[in-house]
Backbone as JSON Lines, residues from 0, in Angstrom:
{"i":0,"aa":"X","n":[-91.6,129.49,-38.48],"ca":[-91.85,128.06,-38.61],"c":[-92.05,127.73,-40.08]}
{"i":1,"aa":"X","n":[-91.64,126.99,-40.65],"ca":[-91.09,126.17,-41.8],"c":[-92.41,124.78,-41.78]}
{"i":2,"aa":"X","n":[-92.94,124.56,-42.83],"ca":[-93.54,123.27,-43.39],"c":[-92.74,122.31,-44.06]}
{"i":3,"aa":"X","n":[-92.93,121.23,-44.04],"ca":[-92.23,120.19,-45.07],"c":[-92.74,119.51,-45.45]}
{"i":4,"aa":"X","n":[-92.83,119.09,-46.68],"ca":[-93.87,118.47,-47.9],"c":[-92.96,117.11,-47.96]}
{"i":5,"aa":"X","n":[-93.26,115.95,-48.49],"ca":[-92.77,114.84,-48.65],"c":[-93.04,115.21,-50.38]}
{"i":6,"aa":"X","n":[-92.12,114.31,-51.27],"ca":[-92.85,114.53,-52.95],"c":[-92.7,112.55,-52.95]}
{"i":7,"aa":"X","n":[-94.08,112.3,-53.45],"ca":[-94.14,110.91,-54.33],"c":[-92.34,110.44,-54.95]}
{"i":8,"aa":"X","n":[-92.44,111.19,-55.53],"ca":[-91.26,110.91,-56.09],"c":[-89.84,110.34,-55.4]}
{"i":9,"aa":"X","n":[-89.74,112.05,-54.07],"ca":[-88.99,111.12,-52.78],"c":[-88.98,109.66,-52.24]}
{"i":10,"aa":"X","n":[-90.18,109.84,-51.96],"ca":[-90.95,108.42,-51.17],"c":[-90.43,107.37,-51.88]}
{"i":11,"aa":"X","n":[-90.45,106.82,-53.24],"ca":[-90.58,106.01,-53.92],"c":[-88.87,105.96,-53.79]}
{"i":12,"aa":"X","n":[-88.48,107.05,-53.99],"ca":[-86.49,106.53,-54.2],"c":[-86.01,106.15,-52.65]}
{"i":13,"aa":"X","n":[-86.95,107.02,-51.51],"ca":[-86.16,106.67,-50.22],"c":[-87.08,105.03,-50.26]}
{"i":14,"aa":"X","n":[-88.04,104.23,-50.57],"ca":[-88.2,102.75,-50.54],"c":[-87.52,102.06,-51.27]}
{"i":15,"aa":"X","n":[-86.59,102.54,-52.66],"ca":[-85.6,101.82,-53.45],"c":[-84.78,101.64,-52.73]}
{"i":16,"aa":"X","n":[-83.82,102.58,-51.95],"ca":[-82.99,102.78,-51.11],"c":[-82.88,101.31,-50.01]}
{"i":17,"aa":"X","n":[-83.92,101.66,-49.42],"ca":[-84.11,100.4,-48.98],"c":[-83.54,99.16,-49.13]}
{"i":18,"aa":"X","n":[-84.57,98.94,-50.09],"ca":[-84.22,97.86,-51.2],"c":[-83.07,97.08,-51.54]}
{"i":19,"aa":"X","n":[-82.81,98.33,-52.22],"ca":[-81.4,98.24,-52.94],"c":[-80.67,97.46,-51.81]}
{"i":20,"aa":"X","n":[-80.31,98.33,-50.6],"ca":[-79.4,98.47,-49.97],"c":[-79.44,97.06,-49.4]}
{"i":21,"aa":"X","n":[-80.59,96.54,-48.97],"ca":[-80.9,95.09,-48.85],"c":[-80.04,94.32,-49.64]}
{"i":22,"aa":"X","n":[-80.48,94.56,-50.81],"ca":[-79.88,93.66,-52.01],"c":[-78.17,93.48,-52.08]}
{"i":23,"aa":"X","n":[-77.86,94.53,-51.68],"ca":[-76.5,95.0,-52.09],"c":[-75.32,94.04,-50.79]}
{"i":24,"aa":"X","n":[-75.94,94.53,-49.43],"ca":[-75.79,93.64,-48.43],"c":[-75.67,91.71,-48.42]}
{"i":25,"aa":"X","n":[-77.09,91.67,-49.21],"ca":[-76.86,90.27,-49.35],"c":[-76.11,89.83,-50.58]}
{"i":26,"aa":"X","n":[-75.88,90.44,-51.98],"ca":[-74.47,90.14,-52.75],"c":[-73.33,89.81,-52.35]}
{"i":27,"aa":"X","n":[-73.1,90.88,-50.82],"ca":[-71.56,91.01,-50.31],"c":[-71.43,89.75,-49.57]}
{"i":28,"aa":"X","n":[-72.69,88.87,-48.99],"ca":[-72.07,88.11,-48.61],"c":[-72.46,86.82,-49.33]}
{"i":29,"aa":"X","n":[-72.14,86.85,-50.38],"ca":[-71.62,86.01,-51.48],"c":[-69.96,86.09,-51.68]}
{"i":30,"aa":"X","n":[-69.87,87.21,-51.62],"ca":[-68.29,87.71,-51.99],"c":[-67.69,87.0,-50.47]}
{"i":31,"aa":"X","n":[-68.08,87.1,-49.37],"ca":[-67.89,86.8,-48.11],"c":[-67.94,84.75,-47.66]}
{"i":32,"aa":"X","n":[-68.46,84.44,-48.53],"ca":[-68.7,83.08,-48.74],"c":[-67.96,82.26,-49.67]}
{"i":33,"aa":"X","n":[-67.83,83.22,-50.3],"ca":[-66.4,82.96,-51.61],"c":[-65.02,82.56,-51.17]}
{"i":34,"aa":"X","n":[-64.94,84.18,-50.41],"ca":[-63.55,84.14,-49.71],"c":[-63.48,82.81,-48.69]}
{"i":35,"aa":"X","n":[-64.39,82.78,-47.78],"ca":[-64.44,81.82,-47.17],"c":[-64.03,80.43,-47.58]}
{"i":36,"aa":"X","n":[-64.73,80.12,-48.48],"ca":[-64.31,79.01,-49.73],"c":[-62.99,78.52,-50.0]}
{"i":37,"aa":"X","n":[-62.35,79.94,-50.37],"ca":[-61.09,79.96,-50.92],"c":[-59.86,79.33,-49.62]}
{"i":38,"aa":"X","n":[-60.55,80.21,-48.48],"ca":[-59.9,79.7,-47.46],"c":[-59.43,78.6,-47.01]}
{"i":39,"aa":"X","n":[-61.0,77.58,-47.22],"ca":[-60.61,76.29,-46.99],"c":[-60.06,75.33,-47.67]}
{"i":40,"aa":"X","n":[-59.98,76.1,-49.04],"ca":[-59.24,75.08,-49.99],"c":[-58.1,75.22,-50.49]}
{"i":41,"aa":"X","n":[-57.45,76.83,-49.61],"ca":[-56.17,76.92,-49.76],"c":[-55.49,75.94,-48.65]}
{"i":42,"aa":"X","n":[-56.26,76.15,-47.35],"ca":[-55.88,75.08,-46.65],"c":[-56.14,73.61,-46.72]}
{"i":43,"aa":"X","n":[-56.44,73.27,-47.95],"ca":[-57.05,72.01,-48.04],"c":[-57.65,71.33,-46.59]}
{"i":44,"aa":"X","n":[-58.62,72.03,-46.07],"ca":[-59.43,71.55,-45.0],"c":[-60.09,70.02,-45.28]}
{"i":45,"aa":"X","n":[-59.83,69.29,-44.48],"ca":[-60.47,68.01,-44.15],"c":[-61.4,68.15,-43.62]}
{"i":46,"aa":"X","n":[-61.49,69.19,-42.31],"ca":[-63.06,69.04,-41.59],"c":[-63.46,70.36,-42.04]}
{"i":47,"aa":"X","n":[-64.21,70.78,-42.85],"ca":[-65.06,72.14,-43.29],"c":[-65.68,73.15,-42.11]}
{"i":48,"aa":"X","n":[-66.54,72.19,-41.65],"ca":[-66.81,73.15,-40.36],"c":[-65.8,73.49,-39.4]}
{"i":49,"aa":"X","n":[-64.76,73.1,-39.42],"ca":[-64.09,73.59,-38.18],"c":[-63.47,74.87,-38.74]}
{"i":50,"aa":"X","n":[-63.23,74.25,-40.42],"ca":[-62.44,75.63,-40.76],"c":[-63.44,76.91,-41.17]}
{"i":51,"aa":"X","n":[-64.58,76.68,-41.49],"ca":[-65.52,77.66,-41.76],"c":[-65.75,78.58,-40.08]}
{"i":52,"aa":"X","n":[-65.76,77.81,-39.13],"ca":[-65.62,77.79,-37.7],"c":[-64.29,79.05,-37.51]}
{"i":53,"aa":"X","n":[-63.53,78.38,-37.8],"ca":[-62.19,79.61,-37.71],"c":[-62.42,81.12,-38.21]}
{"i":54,"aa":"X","n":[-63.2,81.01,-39.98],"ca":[-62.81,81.84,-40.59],"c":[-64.14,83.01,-40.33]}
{"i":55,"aa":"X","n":[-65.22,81.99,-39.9],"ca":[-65.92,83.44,-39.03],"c":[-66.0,83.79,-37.36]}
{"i":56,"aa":"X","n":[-64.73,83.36,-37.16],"ca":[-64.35,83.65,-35.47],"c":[-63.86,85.45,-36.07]}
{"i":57,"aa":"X","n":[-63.14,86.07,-36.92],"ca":[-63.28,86.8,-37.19],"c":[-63.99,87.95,-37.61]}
{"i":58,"aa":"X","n":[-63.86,88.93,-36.62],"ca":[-64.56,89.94,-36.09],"c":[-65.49,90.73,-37.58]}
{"i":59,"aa":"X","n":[-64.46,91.03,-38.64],"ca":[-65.76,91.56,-39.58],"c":[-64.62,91.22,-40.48]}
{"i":60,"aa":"X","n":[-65.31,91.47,-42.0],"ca":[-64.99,91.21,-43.88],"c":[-63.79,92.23,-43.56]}
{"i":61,"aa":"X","n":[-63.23,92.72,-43.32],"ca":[-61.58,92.85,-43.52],"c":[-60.8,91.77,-42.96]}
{"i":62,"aa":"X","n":[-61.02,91.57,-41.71],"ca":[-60.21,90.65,-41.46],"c":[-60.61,88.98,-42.07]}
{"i":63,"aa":"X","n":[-61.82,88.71,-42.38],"ca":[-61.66,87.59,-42.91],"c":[-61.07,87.71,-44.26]}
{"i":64,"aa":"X","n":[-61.33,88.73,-44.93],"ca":[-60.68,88.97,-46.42],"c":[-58.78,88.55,-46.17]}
{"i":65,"aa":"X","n":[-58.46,89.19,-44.96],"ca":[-57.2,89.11,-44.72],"c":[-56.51,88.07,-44.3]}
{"i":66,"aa":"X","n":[-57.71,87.38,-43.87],"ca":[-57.27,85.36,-43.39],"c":[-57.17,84.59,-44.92]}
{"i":67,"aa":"X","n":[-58.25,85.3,-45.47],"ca":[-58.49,84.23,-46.68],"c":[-57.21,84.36,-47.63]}
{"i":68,"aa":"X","n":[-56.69,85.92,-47.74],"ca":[-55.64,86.45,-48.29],"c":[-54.01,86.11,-48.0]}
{"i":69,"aa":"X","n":[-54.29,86.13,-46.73],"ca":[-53.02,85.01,-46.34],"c":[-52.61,83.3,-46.72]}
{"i":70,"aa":"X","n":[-54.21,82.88,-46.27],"ca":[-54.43,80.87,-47.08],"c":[-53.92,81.14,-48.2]}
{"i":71,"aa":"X","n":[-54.31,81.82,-49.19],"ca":[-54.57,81.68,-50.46],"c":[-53.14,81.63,-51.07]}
{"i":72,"aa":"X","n":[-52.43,83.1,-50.78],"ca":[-50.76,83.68,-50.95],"c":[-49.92,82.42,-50.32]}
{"i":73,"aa":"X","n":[-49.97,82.07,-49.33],"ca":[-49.15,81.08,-49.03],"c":[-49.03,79.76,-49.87]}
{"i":74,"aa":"X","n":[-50.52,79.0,-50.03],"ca":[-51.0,78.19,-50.67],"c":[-50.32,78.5,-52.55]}
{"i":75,"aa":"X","n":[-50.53,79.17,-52.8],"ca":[-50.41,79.15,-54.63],"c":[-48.76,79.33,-54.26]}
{"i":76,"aa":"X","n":[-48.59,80.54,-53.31],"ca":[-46.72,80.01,-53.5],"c":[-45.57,79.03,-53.29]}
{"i":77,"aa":"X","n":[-46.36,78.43,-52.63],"ca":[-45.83,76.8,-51.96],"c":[-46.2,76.52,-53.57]}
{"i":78,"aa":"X","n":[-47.66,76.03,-54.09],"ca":[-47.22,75.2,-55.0],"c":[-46.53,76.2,-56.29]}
{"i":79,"aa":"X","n":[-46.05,77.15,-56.46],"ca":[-45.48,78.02,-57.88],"c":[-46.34,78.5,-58.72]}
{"i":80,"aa":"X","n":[-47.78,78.73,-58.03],"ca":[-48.57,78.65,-59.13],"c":[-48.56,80.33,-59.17]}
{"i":81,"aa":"X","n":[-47.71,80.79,-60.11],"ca":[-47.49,82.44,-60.02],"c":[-48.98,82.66,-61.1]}
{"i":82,"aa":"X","n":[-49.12,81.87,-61.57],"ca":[-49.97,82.71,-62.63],"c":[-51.56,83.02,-61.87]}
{"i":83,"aa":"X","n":[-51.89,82.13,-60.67],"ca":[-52.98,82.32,-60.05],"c":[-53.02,83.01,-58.82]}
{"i":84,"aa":"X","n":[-51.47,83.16,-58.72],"ca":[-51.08,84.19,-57.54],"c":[-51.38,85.63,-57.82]}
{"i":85,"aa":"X","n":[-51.19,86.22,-59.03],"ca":[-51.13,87.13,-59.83],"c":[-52.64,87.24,-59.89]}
{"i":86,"aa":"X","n":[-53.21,86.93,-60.4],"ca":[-54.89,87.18,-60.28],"c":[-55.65,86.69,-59.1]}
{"i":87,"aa":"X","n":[-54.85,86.23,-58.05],"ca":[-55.2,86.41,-56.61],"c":[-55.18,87.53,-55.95]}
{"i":88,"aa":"X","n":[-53.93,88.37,-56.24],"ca":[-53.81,89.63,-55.57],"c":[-54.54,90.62,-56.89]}
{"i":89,"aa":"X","n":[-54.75,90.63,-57.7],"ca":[-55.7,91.53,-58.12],"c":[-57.12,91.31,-57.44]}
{"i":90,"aa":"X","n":[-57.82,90.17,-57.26],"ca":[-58.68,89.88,-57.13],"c":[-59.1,90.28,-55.01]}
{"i":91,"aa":"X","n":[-57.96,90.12,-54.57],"ca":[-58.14,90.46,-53.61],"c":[-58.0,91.98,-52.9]}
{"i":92,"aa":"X","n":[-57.53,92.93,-54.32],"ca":[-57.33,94.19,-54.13],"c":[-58.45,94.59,-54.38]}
{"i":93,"aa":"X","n":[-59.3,94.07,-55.55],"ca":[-60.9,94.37,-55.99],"c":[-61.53,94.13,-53.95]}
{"i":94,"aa":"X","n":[-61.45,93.01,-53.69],"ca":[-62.43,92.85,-52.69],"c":[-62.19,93.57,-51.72]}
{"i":95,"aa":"X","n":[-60.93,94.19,-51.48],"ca":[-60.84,95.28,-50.15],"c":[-61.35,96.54,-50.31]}
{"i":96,"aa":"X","n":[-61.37,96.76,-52.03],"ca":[-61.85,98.25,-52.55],"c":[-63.14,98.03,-51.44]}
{"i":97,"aa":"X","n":[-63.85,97.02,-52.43],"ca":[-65.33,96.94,-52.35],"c":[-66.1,96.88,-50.88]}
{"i":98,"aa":"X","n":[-64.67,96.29,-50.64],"ca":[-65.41,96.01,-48.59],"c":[-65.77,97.6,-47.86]}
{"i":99,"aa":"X","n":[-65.11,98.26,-48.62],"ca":[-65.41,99.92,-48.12],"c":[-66.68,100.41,-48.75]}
{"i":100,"aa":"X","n":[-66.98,99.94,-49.88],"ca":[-68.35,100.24,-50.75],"c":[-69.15,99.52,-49.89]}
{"i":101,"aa":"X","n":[-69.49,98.32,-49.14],"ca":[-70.7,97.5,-48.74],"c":[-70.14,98.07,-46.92]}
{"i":102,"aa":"X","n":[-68.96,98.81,-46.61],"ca":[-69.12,99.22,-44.96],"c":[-70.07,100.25,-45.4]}
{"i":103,"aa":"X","n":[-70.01,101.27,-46.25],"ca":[-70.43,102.27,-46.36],"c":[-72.04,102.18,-46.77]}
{"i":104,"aa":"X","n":[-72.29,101.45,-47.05],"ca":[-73.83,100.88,-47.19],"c":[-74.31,100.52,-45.35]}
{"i":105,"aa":"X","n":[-73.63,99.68,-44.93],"ca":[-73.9,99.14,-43.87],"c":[-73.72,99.83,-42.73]}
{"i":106,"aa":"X","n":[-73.14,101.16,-42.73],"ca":[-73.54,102.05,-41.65],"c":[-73.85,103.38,-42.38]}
{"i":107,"aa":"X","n":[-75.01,103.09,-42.88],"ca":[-75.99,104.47,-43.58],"c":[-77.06,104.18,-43.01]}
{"i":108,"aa":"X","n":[-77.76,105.4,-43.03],"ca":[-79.5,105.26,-43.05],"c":[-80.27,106.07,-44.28]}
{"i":109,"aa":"X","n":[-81.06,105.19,-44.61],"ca":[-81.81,106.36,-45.83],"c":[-82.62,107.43,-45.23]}
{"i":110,"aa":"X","n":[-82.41,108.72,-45.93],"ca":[-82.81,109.9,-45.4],"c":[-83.06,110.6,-46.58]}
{"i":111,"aa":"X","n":[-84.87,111.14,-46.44],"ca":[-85.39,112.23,-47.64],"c":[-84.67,113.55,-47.51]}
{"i":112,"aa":"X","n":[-84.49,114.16,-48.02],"ca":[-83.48,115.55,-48.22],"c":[-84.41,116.36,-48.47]}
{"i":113,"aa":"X","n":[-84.98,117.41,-47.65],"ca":[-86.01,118.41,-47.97],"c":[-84.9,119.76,-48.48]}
{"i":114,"aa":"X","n":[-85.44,120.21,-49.14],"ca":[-84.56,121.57,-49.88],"c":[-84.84,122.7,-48.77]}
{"i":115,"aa":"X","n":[-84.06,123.43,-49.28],"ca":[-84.09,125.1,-48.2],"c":[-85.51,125.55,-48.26]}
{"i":116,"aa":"X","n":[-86.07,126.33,-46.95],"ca":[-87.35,126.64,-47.77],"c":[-87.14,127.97,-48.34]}
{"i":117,"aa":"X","n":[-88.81,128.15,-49.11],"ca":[-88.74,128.73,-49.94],"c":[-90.31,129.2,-49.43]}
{"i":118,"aa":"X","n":[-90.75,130.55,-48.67],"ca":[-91.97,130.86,-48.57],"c":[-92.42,130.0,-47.44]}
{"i":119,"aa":"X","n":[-91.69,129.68,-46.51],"ca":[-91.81,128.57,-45.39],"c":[-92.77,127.7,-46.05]}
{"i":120,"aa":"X","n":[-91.65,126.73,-46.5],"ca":[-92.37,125.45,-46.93],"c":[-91.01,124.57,-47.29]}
{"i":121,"aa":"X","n":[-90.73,123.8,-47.46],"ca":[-89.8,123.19,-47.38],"c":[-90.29,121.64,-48.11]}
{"i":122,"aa":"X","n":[-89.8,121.67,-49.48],"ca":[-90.08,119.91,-49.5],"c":[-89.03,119.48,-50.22]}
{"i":123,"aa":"X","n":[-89.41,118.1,-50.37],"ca":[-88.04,116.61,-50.6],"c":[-87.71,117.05,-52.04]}
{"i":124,"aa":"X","n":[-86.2,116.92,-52.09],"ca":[-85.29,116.99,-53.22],"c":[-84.81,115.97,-53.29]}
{"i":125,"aa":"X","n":[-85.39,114.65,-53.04],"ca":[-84.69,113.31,-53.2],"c":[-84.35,112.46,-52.02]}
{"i":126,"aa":"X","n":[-83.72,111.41,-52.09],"ca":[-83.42,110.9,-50.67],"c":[-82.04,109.84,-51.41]}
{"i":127,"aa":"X","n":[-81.35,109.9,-50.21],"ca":[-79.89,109.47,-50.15],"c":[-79.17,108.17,-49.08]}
{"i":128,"aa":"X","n":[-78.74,107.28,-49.12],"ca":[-78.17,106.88,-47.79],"c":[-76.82,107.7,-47.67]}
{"i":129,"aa":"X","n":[-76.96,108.08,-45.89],"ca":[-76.44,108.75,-45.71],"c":[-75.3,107.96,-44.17]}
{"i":130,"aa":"X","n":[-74.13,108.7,-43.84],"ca":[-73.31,108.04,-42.55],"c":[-74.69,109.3,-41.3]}
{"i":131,"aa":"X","n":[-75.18,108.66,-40.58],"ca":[-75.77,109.29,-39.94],"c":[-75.06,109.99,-38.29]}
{"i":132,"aa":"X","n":[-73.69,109.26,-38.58],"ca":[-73.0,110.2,-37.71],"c":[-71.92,110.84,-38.24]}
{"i":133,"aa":"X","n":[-71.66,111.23,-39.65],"ca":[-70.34,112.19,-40.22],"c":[-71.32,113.87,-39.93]}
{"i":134,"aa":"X","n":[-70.13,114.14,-40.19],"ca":[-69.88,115.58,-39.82],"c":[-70.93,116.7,-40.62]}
{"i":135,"aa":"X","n":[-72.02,117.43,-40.68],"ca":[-72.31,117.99,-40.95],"c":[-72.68,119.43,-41.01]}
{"i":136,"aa":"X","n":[-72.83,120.53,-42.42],"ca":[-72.33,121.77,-41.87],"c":[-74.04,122.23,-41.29]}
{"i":137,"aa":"X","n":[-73.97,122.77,-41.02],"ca":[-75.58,123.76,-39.85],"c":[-75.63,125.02,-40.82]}
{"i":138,"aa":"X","n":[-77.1,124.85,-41.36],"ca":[-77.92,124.26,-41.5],"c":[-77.63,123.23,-42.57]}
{"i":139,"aa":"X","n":[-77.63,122.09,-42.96],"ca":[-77.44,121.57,-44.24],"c":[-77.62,121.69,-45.34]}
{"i":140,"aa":"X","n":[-76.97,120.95,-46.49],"ca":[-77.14,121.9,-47.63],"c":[-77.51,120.68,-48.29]}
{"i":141,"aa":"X","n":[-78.98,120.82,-48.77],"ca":[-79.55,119.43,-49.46],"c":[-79.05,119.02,-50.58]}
{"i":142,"aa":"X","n":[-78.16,120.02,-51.51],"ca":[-77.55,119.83,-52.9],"c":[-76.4,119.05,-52.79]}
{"i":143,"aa":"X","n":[-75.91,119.64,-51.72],"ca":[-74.17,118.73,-51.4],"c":[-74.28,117.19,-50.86]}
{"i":144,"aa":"X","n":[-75.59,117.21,-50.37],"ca":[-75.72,116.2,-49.38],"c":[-76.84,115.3,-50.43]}
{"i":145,"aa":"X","n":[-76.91,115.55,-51.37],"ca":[-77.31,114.57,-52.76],"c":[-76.39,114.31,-53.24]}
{"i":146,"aa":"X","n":[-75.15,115.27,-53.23],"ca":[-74.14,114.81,-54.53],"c":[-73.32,113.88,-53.12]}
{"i":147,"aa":"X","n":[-73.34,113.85,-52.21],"ca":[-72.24,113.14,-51.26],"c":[-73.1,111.82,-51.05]}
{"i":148,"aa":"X","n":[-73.95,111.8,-50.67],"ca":[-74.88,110.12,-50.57],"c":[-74.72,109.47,-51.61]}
{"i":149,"aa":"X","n":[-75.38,107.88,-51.25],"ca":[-75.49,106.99,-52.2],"c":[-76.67,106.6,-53.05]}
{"i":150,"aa":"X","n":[-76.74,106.95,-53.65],"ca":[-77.63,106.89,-54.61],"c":[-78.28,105.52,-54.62]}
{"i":151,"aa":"X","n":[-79.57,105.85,-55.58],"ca":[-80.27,103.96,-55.67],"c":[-79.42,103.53,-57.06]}
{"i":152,"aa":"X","n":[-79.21,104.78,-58.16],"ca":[-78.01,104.08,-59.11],"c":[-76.72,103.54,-58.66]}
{"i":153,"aa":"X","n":[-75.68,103.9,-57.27],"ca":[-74.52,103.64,-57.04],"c":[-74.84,101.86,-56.57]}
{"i":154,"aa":"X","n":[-76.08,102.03,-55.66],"ca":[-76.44,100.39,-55.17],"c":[-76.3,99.23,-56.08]}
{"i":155,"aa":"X","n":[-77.46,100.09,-57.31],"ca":[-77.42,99.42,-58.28],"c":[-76.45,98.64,-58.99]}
{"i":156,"aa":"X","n":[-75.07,99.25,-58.87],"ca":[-74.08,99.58,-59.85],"c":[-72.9,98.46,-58.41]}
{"i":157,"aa":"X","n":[-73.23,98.47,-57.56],"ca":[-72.21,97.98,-56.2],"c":[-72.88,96.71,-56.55]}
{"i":158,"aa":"X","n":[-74.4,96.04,-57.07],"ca":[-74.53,94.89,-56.46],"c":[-74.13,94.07,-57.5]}
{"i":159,"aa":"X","n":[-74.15,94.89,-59.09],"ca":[-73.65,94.23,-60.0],"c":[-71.87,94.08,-59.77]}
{"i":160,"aa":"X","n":[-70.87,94.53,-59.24],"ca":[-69.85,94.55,-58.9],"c":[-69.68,93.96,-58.04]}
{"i":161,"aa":"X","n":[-70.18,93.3,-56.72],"ca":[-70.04,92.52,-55.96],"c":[-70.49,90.88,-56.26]}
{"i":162,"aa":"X","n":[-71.58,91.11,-57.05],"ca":[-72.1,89.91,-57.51],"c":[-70.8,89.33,-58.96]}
{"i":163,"aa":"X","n":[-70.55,90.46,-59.6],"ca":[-68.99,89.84,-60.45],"c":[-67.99,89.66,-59.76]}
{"i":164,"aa":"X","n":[-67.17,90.09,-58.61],"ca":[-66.44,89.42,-57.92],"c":[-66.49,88.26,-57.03]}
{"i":165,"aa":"X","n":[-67.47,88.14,-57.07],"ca":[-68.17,86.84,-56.38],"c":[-67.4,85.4,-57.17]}
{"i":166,"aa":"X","n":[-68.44,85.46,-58.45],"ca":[-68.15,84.7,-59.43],"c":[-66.97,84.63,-60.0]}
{"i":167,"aa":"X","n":[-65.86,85.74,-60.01],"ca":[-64.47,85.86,-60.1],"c":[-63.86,84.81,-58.97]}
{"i":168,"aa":"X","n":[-63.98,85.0,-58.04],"ca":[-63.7,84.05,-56.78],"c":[-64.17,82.79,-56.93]}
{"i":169,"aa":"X","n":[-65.25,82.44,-57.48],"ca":[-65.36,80.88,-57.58],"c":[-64.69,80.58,-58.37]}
{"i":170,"aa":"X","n":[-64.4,81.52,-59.73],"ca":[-63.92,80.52,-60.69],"c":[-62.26,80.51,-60.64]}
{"i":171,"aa":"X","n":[-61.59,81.44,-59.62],"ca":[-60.21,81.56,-59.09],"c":[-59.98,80.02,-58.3]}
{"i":172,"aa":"X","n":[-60.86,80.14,-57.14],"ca":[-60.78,78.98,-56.31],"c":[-61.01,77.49,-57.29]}
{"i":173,"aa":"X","n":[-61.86,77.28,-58.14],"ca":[-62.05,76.15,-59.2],"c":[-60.1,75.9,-59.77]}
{"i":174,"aa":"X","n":[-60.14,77.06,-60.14],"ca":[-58.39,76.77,-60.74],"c":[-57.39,76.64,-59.9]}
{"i":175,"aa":"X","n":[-57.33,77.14,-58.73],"ca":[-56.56,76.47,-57.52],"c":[-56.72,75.49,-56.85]}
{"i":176,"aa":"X","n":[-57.89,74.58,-57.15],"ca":[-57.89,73.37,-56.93],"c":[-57.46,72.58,-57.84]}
{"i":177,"aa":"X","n":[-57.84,72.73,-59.2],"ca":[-56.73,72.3,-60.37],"c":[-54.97,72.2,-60.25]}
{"i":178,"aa":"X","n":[-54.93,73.24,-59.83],"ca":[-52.99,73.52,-59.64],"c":[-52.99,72.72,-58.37]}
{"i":179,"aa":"X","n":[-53.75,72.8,-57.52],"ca":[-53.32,71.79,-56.36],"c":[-53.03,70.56,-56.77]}
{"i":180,"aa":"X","n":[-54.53,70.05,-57.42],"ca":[-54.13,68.23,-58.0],"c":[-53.41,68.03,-58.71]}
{"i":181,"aa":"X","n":[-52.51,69.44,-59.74],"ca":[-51.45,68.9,-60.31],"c":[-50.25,69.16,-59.58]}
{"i":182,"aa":"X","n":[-50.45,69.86,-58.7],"ca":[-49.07,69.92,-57.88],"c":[-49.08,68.16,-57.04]}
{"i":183,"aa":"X","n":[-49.71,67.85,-56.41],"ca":[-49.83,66.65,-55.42],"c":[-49.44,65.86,-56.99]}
{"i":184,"aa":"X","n":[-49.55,65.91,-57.66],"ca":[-49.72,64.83,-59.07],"c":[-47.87,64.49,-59.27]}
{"i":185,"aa":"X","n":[-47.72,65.86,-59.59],"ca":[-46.36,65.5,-59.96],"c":[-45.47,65.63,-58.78]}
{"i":186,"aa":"X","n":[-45.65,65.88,-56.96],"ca":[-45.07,65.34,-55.81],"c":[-45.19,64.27,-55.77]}
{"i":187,"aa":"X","n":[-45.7,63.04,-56.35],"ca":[-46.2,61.79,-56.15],"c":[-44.89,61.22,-57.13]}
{"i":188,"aa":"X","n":[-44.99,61.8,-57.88],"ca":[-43.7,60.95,-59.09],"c":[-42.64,61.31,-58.67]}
């Protein structure tokens, strides 16, 4: 029989973890509110709620990424606007990366990592979010399974990246409403 020690130190990173992961969650759906955005103003929606209505009848952030991605592509190519088409599909290649960075948050659990023992005793080498149903080898190996989790720096580092694509997306959608009123501008003449 084996003991296991908790260390301060653990404790404190598996409550960042937390945290973080909180934080990181609610960034994404900024990015998720964005897209949404974009949606309705590729479709130039008249009634907002119905179309906000549509665009979360969709089951999860891929497929709305993929509704919004369709409005958007159709929309800038009808009016020619290649140059915002072009930093549409970059912008929407960023957000599919990322939708795998915030799934992968969103089906973890934070978990302290006790090391092998040593003199039956066993204590925390850190703590990680982890997929709490991937595959693991018997007995586990707390070193691999630090370097494979997510860190409270990777969170860190996801919410500043989600929170800049965010703001990438507003200020995309701001300029496709521009090219719209000059497209309707010069259909009018």
């Amino acid at each position: 029989m084996s003991i296991a020690y908790n260390t301060p130190e653990a404790q404190k990173e598996y409550e960042a973890l937390h945290r973080e992961a909180g934080e990181v969650l609610s960034r994404w759906m900024s990015v998720e509110v964005q897209a949404q955005q974009s949606f309705c103003a590729a479709l130039e929606a008249r009634n907002g709620a119905a179309m906000k209505a549509v665009f979360r009848a969709a089951i999860n952030a891929n497929a709305r990424l993929s509704m919004a991605n369709e409005a958007v592509t159709h929309c800038l190519a009808e009016i020619s606007a290649t140059d915002l088409l072009d930093e549409w599909k970059r912008l929407y290649d960023r957000a599919r990366k990322l939708a795998k960075r915030r799934n992968a948050v969103a089906h973890s659990e934070a978990v302290i990592l006790m090391g092998l023992p040593e003199d039956g005793v066993s204590r925390a080498v850190g703590a990680r979010l982890l997929d709490p149903l991937a595959e693991v080898e018997f007995p586990p190996n707390p070193s691999k399974r630090l370097v494979e989790g997510i860190s409270v720096g990777q969170l860190v580092e996801m919410k500043e990246r989600f929170h800049s694509l965010a703001f990438d997306l507003q200020t995309h959608r701001e300029k496709m409403y521009e090219a719209q009123k000059r497209f309707r501008a010069s259909s009018a003449q």
